[in-house]
N, C-alpha and C positions, 0 to 999 in steps of 0.2 A: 821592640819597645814594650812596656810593662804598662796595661794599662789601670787608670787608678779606678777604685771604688765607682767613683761619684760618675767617671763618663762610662763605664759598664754599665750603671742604672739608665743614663741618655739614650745611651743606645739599646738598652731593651725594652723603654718606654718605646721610643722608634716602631720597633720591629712589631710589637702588638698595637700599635696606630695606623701601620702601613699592613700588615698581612691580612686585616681582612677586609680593606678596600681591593688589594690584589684579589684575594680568593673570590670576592665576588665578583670581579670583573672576568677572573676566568669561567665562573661557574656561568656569569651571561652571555661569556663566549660561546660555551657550549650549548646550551637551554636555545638560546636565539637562533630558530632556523637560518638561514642563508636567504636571503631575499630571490624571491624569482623573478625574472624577465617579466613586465607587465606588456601584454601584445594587444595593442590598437582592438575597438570594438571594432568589426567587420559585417559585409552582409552580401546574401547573394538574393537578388528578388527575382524570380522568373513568372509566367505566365503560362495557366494552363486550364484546360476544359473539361469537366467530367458528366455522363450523361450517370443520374439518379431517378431512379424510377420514370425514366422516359424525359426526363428534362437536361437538357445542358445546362450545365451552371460552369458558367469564365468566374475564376479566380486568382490571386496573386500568391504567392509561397514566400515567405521571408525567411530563410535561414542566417541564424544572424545569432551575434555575440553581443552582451549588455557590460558595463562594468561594476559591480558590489563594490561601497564602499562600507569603513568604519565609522566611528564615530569621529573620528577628526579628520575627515574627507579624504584620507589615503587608501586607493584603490587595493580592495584585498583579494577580489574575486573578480573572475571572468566566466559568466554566467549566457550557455546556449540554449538559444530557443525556438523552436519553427513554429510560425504566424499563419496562417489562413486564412483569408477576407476574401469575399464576393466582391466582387466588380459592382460599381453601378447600385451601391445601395448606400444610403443616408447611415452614416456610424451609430446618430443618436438613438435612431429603432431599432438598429439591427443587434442581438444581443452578442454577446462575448463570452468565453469559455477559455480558462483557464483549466489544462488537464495535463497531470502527473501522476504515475504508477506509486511505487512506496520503497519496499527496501524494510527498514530504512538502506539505501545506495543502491535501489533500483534507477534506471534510467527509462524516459517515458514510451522506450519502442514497443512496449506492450500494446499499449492505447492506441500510439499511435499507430502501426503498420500492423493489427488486429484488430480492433473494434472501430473508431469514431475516423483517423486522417483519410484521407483521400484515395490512396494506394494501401492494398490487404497481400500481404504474403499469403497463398496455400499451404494448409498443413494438411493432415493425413489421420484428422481424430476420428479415433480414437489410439490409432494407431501409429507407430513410429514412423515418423515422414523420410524417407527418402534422400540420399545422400544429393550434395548441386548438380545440375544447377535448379535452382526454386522459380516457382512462378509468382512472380506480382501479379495484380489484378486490378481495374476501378473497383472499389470501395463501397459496393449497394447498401453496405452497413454505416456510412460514414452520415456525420450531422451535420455536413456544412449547408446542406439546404434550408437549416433552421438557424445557425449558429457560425459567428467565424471564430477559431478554436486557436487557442495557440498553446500548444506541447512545449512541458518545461524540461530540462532537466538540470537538477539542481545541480548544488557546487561537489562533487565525486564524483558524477555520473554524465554520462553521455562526451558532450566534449566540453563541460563545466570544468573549471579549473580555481584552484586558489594562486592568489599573484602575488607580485607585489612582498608586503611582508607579512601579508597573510598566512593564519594557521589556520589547519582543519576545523581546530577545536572551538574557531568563529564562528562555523557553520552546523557541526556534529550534532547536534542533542536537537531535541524536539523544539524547545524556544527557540532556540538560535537558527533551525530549520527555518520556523516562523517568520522569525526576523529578515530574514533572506530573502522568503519570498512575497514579503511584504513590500521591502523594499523594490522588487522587481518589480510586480505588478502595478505599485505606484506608478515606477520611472514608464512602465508601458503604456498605460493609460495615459498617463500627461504627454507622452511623445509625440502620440497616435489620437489625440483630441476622442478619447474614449471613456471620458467621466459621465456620459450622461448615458450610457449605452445599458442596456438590461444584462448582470451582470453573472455569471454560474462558476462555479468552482465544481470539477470532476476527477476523484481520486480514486486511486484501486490499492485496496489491501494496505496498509501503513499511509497510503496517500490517503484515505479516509481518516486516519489519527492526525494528519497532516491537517486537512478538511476542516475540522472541527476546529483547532487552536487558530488556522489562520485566518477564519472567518470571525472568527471572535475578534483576532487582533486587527485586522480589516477595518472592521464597523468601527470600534473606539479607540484605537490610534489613529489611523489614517483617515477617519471619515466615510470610509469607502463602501456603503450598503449593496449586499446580495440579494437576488431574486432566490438566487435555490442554489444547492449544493446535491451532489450525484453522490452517493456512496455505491463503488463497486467494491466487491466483499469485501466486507466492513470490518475495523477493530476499534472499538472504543476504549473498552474496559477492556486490559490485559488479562486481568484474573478469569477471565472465562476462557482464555486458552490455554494457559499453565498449569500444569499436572506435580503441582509443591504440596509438599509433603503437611498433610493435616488440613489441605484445603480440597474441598467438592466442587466446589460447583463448575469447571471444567468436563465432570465425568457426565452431569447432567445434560451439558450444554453440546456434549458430540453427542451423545447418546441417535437423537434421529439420523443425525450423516449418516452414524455406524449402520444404521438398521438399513440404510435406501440401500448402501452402498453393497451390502449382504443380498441385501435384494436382486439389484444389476447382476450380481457374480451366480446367481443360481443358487446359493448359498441355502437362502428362504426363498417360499414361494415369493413372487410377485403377487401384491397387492391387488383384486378387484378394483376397487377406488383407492386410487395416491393420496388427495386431499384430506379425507376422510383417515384414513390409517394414519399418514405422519401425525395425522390431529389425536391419534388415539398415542402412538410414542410418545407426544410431547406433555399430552398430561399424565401419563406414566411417568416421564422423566421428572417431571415438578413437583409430584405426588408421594406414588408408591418409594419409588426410588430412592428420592431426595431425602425423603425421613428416613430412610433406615442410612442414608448415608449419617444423616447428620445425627442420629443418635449412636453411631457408633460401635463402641464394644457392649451398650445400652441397648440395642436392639436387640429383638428377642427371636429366641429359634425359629421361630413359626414363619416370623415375617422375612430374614434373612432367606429362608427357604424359595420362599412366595415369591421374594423379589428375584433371585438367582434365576428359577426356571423360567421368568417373564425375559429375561435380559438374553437367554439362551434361545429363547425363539423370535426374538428381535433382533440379535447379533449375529445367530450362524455359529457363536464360540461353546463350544463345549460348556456346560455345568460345572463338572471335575477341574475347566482351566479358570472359569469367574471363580471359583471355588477358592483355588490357591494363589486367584490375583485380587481377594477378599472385595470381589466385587466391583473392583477399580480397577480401569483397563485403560493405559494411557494410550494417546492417538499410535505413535509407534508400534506400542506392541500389537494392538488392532491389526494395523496395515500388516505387522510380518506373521500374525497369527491366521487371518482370514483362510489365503488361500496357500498355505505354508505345506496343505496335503496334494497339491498339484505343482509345489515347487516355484511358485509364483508371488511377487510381493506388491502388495497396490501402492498406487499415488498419492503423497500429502496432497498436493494440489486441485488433481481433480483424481479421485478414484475409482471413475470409469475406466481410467489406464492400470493396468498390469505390468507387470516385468519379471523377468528371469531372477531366480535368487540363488545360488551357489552357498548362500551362509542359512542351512534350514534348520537350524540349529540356535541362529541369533534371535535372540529376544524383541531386539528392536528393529523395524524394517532399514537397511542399512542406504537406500537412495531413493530419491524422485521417478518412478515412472516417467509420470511424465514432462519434465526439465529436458533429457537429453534427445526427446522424444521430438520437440519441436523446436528448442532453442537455435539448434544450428541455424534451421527456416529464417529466424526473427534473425538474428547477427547479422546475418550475409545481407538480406532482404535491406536492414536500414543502414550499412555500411555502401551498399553499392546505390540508393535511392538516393541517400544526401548528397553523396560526390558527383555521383553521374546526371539524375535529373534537377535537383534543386541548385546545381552548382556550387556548393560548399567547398571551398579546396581548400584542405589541414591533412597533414602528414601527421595529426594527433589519432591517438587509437579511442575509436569512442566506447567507453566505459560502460559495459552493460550493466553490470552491479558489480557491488563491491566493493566501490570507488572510497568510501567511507567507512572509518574503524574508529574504535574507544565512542560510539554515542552513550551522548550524554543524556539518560533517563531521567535525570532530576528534575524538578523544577522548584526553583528558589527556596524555600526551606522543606518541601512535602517530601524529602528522602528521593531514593535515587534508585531503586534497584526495579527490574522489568516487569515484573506480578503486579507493583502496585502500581503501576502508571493506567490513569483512569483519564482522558477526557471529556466523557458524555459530558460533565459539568460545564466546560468550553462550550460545545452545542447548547445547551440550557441555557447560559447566558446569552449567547447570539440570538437564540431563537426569542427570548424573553424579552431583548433589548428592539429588537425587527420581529414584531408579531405578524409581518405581513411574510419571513424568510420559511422555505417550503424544503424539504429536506427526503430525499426517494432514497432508498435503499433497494440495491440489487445484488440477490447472491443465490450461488448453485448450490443446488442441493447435496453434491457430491464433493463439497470445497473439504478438506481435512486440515486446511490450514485456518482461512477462517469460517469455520461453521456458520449455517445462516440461523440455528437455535439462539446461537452465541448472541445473534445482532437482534434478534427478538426479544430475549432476554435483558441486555443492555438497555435497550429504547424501552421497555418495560418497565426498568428501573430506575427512568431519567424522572426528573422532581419538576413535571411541567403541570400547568393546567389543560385543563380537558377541550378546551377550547384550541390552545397551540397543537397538542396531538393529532388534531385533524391534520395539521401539516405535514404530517410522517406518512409514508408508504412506505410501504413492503411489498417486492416482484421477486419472485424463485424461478431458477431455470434447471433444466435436466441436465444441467453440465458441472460444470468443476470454479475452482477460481478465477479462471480467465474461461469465464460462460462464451465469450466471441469466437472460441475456437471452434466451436460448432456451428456450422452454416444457419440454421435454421432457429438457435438462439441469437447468433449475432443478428438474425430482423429482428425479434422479440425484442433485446436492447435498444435497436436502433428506436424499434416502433414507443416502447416506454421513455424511452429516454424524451424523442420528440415531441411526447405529448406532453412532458413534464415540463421542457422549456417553454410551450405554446402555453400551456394552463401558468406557468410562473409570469408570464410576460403578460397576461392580457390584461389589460383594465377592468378595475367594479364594474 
């Protein structure tokens, strides 16, 4: 059949009115995850006794799953959390603790089965712990004789889950973090008649950048006012851990780690007086340092010189190598330069630890000392504690990290990329809006991930009055980023930490 003119135009008016209703609909075939199985919240409550410093304390264990919803009430997330409460005490006095590690897509077995839950795995610091089976222990470092605590772990991590037709990308970025566990903490408190309770927020490393935005979004979305917020090694300001090209103040901000840490390894003499000496690196670092960084190819021979040989006996590195790494020595090359003539590469984390290097040749230190060093310990430790004593039963694998990818650094129009992500501003605000909210800072002096210069720096440069500043403290421990690994700093946290929730809680 011959078709005419006029229904050839019909019909390819058609085909360009209908092709790209189809094309979209296949394009949202594809783009639109598959809906997950949303699975019932669940809970296992058991009953248990712990003797701390000579006292028994009965408490109850909630392990148990919450539901996250979106904005139009359809469940997106399935969010796990262990709870902690003393027996036998009035909720409205007794105060509350919310505590998560960081990541971002850490899960919170750090805190919990190391520093503050009720059960401590043994580790072997400084040294690599020992293949299974591992030792649990009661908890002499734990805070529930001040505190009933409850361990989050957000939606990646632990055995958090997205459902439902939920995407990551609901939860992934530092708002959307917020939002998360904003919403949690509400749905906790209203459940658990916990609104009038004296209230703490306790983060470690990224859970401090967490800290900050959530407490702000706390107080003036949801109402919800804190007594005090815990920073275990701290990140507020990104830009003092990034080593970007044309920017300093990173080089300033390791500078003391580098020197203790040179120190521990025999590197440099150990110091007469600690306190004393870091005090002498740090205003070296702000000082001498900092100008000749910041003026550049401007600085003049003399002082180049001046500085190079100050850094060389505060670092352990060669002259000849600041020389050719123009005085800028990112944390990496540090760690695989130190002890590179004994075949040995130190720890991001805590750089009391060592390890084997087989690449003496690589510029950058190629792994964690100490990660493999202890992790096993923590895996096993909160995989067989949940299932076996708290009675959680899931055939889910609980996500230590990782659980989260693509976050999202931006926030609403302030750009997006990880150097400039700054919250101290968050903090300001919270603190500025609750003149009454107290804010502790704890970090080791051997952290290479976050330096505690860094956190000094940051809180240095927060735009508060002199009056709120009393609110901030600062504690240092002879250890790494997770200071609890060492016996004798996990009292020290324990002991700071309790005196911080007693001084936040007490009345004028």
């Amino acid at each position: 059949m011959r078709t005419t003119p006029s229904l050839t135009l019909v019909i390819f008016l058609m085909v360009l009115m209908l092709a790209p209703t189809s094309l979209l609909r296949a394009q949202d075939s594809e783009s639109k995850p598959e809906a997950k199985p949303i699975p019932p919240e669940v809970e296992s409550v058991t009953q248990h006794t712990i003797r701390v410093n000579g006292q028994a304390i009965s408490y109850t264990a909630t392990a148990a799953t919450i539901h996250l919803k979106n904005g139009d009430g359809d469940v997106t997330g399935s969010l796990y959390f262990t709870a902690y409460t003393i027996d036998g005490k009035d909720p409205n006095s007794r105060p509350l603790s919310f505590i998560y590690n960081g990541g971002p897509g850490s899960a919170s077995m750090w805190l919990h089965m190391g520093a503050f839950g009720p059960k401590r795995v043994l580790v072997n610091d400084p040294d690599p712990t020992p293949p299974p089976p591992y030792d649990v222990e009661d908890n002499q470092g734990t805070i529930l004789d001040v505190t009933d605590m409850v361990f989050i772990d957000p939606i990646g991590t632990g055995f958090s889950r997205v459902v439902g037709e939920g995407e990551g990308k609901e939860y992934w970025g530092i708002d959307e973090d917020a939002a998360s566990l904003t919403q949690f903490i509400t749905q906790y408190v209203t459940r658990n008649d916990r609104w009038n309770s004296p209230k703490f927020l306790i983060g470690e490393s990224y859970g401090t950048t967490r800290n900050a935005v959530l407490v702000n979004r706390l107080q003036n979305q949801a109402g919800m006012h804190f007594n005090g917020v815990v920073m275990v090694s701290s990140v507020l300001d990104f830009e003092t851990l990034r080593f970007d090209p044309g920017r300093d103040v990173s080089y300033v901000t390791f500078l003391p780690a580098y020197a203790i840490t040179a120190a521990y390894h025999g590197v440099i003499e150990w110091p007469t007086d600690l306190t004393a000496w870091l005090s002498e690196v740090r205003a070296f670092a702000t000082k001498e340092y900092a100008l000749v960084l910041a003026q550049g190819a401007s600085a003049s021979e003399a002082d180049v010189n001046a500085v190079r040989k100050r850094l060389a006996q505060y670092t352990g590195l060669s002259e000849d190598y600041l020389d050719r790494a123009n005085l800028r020595v990112n944390a990496g090359q540090f760690r695989a330069e130190l002890l590179r003539s004994r075949g040995r590469t130190v720890s991001r984390l805590d750089s009391r630890y060592d390890g084997y290097s087989n690449e003496l040749l690589s510029e950058s230190a190629s792994y964690d000392a100490q990660s493999p060093a202890i992790s096993g310990a923590y895996t096993a430790a909160i995989n067989r504690y949940l299932r076996e004593e708290l009675k959680f039963e899931t055939t889910d694998n609980y996500q230590v990290s990782g659980g989260t990818s693509n976050w999202n650094w931006s926030r609403g129009s302030g750009g997006g990329w990880l150097g400039s992500t700054n919250v101290a501003p968050d903090l300001e605000q919270a603190m500025i809006q609750n003149p009454n909210l107290k804010v502790q800072f704890e970090n080791g002096y051997y952290d290479l991930a976050t330096p505690f210069f860094a956190t000094e720096w940051t809180t240095d440069h927060m735009i508060l009055p002199d009056e709120l500043r009393k609110n901030i403290k600062h504690n240092f421990y002879e250890a790494g980023h997770m200071m609890y690994a060492l016996d004798k700093e996990l009292l020290a946290l324990k002991d700071n930490v309790t005196a911080f929730i007693l001084s936040a809680t007490k009345r004028p």
